[in-house]
C-alpha positions as CSV (number, residue, x, y, z in Angstrom):
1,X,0.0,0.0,0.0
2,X,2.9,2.2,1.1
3,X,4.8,1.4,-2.6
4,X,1.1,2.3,-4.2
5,X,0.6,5.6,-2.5
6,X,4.1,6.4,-3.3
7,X,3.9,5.4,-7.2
8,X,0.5,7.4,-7.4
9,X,2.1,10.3,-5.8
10,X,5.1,10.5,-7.9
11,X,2.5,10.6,-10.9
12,X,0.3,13.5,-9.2
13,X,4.0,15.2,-8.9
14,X,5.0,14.7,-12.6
15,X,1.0,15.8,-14.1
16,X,1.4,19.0,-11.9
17,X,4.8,19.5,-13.2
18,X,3.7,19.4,-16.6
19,X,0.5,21.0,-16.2
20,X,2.1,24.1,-14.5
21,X,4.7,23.8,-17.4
22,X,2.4,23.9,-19.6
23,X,0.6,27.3,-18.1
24,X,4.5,29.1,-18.0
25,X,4.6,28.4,-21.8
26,X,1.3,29.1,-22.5
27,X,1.2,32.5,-20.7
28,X,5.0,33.4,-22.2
29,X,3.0,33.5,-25.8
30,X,0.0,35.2,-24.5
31,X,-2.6,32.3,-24.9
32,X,-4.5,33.7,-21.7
33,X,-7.1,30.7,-21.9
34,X,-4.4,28.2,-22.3
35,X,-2.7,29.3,-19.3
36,X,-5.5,30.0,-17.4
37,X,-6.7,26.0,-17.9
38,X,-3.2,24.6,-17.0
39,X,-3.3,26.8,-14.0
40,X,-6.5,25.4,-13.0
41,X,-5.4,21.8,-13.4
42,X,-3.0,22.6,-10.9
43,X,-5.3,23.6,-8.2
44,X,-7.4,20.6,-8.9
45,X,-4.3,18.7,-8.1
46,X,-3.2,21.1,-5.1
47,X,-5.2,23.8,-4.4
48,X,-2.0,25.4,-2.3
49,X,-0.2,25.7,-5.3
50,X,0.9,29.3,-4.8
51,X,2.6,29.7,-8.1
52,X,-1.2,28.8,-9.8
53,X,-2.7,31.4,-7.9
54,X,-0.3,33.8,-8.8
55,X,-0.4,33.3,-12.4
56,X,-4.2,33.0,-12.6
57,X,-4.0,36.6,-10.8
58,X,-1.4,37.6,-13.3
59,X,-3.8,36.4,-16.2
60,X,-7.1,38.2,-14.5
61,X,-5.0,41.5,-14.4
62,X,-4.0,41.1,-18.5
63,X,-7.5,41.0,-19.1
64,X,-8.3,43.6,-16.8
65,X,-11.0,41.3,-14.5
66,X,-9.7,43.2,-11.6
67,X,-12.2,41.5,-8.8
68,X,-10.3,38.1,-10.2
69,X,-7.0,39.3,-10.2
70,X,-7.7,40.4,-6.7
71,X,-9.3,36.8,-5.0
72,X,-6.3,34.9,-6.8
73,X,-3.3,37.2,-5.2
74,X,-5.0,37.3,-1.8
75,X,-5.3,33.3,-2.3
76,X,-1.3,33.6,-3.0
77,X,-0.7,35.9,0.4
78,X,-2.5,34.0,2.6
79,X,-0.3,30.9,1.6
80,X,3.0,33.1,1.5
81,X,2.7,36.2,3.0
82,X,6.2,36.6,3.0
83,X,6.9,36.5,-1.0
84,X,6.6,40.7,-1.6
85,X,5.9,40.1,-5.2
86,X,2.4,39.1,-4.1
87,X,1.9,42.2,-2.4
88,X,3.4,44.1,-5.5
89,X,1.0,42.7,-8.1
90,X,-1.7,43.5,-5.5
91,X,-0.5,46.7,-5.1
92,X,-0.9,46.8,-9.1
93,X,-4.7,45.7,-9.0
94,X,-5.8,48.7,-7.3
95,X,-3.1,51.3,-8.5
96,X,-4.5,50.4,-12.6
97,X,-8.0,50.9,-10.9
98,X,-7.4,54.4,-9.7
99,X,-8.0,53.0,-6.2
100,X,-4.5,55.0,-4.7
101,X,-5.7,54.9,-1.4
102,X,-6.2,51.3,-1.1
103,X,-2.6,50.8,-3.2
104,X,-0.8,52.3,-0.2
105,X,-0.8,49.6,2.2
106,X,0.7,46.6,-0.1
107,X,2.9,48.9,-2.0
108,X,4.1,50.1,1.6
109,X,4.7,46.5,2.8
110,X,6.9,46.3,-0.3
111,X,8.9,48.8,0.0
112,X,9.7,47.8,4.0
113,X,10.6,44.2,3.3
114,X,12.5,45.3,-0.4
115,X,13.9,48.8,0.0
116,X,15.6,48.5,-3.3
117,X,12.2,47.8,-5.3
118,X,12.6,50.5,-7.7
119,X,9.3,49.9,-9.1
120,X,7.1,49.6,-5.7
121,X,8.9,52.8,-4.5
122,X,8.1,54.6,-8.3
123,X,4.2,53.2,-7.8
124,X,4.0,54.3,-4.0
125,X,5.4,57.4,-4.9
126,X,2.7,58.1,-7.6
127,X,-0.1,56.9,-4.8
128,X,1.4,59.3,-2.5
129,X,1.6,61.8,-5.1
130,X,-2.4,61.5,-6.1
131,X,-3.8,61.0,-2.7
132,X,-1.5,64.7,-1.9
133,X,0.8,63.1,0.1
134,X,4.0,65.1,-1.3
135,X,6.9,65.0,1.5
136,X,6.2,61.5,1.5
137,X,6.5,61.0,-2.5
138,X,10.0,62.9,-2.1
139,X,10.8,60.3,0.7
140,X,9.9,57.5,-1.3
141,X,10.9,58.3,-4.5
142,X,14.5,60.5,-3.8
143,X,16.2,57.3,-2.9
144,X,15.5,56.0,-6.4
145,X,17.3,58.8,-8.3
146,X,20.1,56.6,-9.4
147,X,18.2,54.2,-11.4
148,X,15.2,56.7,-12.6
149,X,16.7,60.4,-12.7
150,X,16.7,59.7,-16.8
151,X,13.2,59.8,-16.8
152,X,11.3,63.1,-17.6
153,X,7.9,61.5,-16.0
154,X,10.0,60.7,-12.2
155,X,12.0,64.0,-12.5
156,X,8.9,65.8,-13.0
157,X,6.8,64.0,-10.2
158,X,9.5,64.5,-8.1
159,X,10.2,68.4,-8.5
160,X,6.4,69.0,-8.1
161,X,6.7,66.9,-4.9
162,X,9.6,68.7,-4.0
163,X,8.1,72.2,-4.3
164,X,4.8,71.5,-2.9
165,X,6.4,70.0,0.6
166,X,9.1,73.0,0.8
167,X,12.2,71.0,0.0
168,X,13.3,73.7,-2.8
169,X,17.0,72.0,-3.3
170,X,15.4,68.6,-4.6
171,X,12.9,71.0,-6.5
172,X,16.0,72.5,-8.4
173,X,18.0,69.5,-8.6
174,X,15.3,67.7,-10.5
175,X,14.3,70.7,-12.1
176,X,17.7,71.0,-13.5
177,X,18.0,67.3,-14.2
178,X,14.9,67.5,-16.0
179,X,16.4,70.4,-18.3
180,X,19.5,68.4,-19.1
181,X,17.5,64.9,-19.7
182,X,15.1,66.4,-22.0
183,X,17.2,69.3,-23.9
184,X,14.6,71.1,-26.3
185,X,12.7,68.1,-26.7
186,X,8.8,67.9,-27.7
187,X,8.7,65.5,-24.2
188,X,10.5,68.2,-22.1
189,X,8.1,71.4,-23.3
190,X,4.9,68.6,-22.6
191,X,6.0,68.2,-18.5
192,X,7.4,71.7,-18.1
193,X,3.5,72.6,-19.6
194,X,1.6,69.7,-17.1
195,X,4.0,71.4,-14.2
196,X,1.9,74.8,-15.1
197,X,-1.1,72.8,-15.7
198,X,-1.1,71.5,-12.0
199,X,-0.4,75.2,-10.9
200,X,-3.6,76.4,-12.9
201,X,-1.0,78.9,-15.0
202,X,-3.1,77.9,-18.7
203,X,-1.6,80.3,-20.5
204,X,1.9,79.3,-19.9
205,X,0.5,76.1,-20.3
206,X,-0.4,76.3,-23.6
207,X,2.3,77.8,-24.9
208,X,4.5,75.2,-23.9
209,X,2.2,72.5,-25.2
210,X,2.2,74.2,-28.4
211,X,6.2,74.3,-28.5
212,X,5.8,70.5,-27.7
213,X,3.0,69.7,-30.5
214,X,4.8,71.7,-32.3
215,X,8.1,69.4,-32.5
216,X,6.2,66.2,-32.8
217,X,2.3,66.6,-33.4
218,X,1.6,63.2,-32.9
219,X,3.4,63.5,-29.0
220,X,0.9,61.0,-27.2
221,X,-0.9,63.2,-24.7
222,X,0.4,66.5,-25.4
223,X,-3.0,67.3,-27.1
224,X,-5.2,65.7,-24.4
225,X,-2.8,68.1,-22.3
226,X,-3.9,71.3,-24.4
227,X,-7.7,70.2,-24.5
228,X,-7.5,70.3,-20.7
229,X,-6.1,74.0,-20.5
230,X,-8.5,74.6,-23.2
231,X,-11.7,73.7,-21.8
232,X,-10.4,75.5,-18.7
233,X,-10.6,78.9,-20.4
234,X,-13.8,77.9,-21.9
235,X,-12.7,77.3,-25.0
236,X,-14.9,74.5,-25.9
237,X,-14.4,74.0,-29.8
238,X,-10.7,73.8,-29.6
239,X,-10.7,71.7,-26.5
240,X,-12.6,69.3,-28.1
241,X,-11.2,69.4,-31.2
242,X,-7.5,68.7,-29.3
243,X,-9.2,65.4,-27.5
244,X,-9.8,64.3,-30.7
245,X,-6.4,64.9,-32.3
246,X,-5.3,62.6,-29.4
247,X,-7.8,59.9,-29.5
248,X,-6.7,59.8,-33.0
249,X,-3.1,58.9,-32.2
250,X,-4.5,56.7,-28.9
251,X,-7.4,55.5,-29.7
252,X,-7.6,53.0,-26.8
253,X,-7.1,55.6,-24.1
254,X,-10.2,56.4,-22.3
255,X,-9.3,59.5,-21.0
256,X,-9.7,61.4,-24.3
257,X,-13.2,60.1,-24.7
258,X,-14.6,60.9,-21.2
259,X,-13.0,64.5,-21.7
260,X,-14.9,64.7,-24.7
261,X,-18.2,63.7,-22.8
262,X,-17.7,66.4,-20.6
263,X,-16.9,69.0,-23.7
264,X,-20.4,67.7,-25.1
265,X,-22.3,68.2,-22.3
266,X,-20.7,72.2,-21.5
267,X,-21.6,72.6,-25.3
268,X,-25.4,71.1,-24.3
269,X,-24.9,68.0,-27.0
270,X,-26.1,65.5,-24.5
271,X,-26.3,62.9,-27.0
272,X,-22.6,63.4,-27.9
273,X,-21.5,63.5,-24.3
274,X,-23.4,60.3,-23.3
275,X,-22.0,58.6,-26.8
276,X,-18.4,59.4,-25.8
277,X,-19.1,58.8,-22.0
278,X,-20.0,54.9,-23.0
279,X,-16.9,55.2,-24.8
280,X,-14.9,55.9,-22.4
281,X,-16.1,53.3,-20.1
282,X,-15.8,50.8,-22.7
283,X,-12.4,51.0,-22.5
284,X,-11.7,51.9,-18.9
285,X,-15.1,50.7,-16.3
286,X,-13.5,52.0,-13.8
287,X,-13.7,55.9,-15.2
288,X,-16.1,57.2,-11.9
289,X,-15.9,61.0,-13.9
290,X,-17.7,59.3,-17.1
291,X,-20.2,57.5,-14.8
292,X,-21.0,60.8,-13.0
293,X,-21.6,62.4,-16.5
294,X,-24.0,60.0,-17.6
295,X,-25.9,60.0,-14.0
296,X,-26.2,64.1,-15.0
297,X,-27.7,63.9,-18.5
298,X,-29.3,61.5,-17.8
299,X,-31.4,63.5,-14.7
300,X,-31.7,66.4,-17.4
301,X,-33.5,63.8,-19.5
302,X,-35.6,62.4,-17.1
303,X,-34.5,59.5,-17.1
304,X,-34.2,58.8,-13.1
305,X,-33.9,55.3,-12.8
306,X,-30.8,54.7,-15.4
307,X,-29.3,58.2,-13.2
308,X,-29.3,56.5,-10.0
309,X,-27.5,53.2,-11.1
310,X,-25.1,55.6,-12.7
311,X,-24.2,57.4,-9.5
312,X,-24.2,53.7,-7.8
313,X,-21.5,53.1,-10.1
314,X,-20.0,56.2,-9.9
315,X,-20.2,56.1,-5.6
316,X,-18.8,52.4,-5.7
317,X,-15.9,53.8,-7.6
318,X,-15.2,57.0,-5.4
319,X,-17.0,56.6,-2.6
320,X,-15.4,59.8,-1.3
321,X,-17.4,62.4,-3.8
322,X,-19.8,64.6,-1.9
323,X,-21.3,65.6,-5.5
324,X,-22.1,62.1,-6.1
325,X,-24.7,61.8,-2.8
326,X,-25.8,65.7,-3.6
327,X,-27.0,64.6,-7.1
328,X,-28.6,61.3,-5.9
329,X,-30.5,63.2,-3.3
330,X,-31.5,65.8,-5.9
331,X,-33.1,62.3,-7.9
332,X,-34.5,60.6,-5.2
333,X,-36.3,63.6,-4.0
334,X,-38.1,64.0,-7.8
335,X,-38.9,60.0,-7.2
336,X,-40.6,61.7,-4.0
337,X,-38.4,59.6,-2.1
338,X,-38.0,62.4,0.2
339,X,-36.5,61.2,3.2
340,X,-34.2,59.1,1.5
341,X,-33.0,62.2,-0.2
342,X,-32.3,64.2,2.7
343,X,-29.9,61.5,4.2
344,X,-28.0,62.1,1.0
345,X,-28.1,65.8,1.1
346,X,-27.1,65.3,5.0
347,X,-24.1,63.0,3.3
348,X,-22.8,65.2,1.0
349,X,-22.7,68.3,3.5
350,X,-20.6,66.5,6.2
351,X,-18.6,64.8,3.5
352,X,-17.9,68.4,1.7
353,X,-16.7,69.7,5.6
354,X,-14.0,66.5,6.1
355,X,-12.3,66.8,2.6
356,X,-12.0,68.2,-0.8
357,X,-14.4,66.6,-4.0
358,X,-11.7,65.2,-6.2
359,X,-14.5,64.0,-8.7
360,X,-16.0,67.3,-8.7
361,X,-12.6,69.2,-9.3
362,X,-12.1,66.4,-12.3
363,X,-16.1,66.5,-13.9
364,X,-15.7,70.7,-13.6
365,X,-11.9,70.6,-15.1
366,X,-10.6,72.0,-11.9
367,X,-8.2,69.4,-11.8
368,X,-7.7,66.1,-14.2
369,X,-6.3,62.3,-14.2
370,X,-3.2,62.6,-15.4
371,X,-3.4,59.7,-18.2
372,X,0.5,59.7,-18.6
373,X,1.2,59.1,-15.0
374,X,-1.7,56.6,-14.3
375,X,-0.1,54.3,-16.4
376,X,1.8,51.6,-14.5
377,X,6.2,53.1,-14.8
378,X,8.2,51.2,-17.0
């Protein structure tokens, strides 16, 4: 019986070997189903197998089935909480969701056990960076200048970090890096423009976009750049005319398209704005501006039942907007759900007390996602 259990054993051993084998090659030449089968073999044979999990995670994230990703990785920590790479890719899941807050905690674990991570400290950084966090994004990120102080898009997080938390050495050091990296480029006039972008200077922004579209017209992003200061001086034909230039070079960018939905509806063409807004989340679900435009038009239509699941959406995905429970009061109280509508009105006024509406800033053009740095560093 021994001899038995051991022969069968030896078998299982060999058709898990070759079954995870199998997955490895599968997912090296992108066959995502492939893999994803092989991988699932394995668990049927061991469902400990942490490697599975983590390549099943690995596969959910390439298809962008976030939730998926998510279940499989946490699967992976809870067998080895002491591999960081698990904590990295989770770190990923909600980073490529927008979610920065909820990035911080398995980025930070990263970064404690694996100091030299260049790419957890580059994606903590950013996190820090987009939840305002900016002596902590010079903390994290200044130790990385050896390896990344080439790059206009870390220079240029960093000198803005760097200004905004008072440390105005670093701020010239990178400022000055930042000249010598990028010379006259078309790349070096687009981040010195975002830099007066994020200090509201449009004017100066624009011209410096124009010097950069100027070098190289097809620059991905300088024009979604330019249709932001645009539409900020109410320039609505050229703003959307400069989203368009860009979607034309990146057409898979979702940015571009919920910009344009919120051109379409200041320029009252709702059923352009809620065309482009589908758009938009058709490439990117996880867009809470584009969900928050649709919930508007369609309340201006009438249309209160299809405006409510929008702001669901658009709530699940920021839960911290103010606007979003202000608007879903203002709907429930036209269902003459009245009391219901007050608790959201009650909602949105403490919420608008405790912190700022970063939805609100980004529907009104205030402030924007920054599609450049949202994208995972290379």
């Amino acid at each position: 019986m021994i001899l038995l259990l051991a022969t069968w054993a030896g078998a299982a051993t060999a058709d898990l070997k070759e079954s995870f084998e199998q997955g490895e090659r599968a997912l090296a030449r992108g066959d995502l189903a492939a893999a994803e089968a092989s991988f699932r073999q394995v668990l049927a044979m061991n469902p400990n197998d942490v490697g599975a999990h983590v390549n099943l995670g690995v596969i959910a994230m390439r298809r962008k089935h976030w939730q998926s990703a998510l279940t499989e990785l946490r699967a992976a920590e809870k067998l080895a909480p002491q591999v960081p790479g698990i904590r990295l890719n989770i770190g990923l899941v909600y980073f490529r969701q927008y979610d920065f807050k909820a990035a911080i905690h398995p980025l930070e674990t990263v970064v404690r056990d694996t100091p030299d991570s260049v790419q957890a400290r580059h994606v903590l950084g950013l996190c820090y960076f987009f939840t305002d966090r900016q002596a902590e994004v010079v903390k994290v990120l200044e130790p990385i200048w050896p390896q990344e102080s080439e790059k206009l898009d870390y220079l240029y997080v960093l000198a803005l970090a760097a200004e905004k938390s008072g440390n105005s050495d670093l701020q010239q050091r990178a400022l000055k890096q930042m000249l010598e990296v990028g010379k006259d480029s078309a790349e070096l006039h687009m981040f010195v423009g975002k830099g007066y972008l994020q200090e509201l200077d449009d004017d100066r922004a624009i011209a410096e976009l124009e010097r950069a579209a100027a070098i190289n017209p097809k620059l991905p992003f300088v024009h979604y750049y330019l249709g932001v200061a645009c539409r900020r001086q109410h320039d609505l034909a050229r703003a959307k005319a400069e989203f368009l230039k860009d979607a034309a070079i990146e057409p898979d960018v979702a940015f571009n398209y919920d910009q344009l939905g919120a051109v379409c509806s200041d320029l009252q063409a709702g059923t352009d704005a809620e065309r482009y807004f589908h758009e938009a989340l058709r490439r990117d679900s996880h867009l809470a501006s584009s969900q928050f435009g649709l919930a508007k038009i369609y309340r201006e239509e009438g249309k209160l039942t299809e405006a409510l699941a929008a702001l669901d959406a658009a709530g699940k995905l920021d839960p911290a907007s103010a606007s979003v429970h202000y608007v879903k009061g203002q709907i429930l109280v036209r269902l003459g759900r009245r009391a219901e509508g007050r608790t959201e009105f009650d909602t949105a006024a403490r919420m608008r007390k405790e912190e700022t509406d970063r939805l609100e800033r980004e529907v009104s053009g205030q402030s924007f996602l920054d599609p450049q740095l949202t994208s995972e560093p290379k």
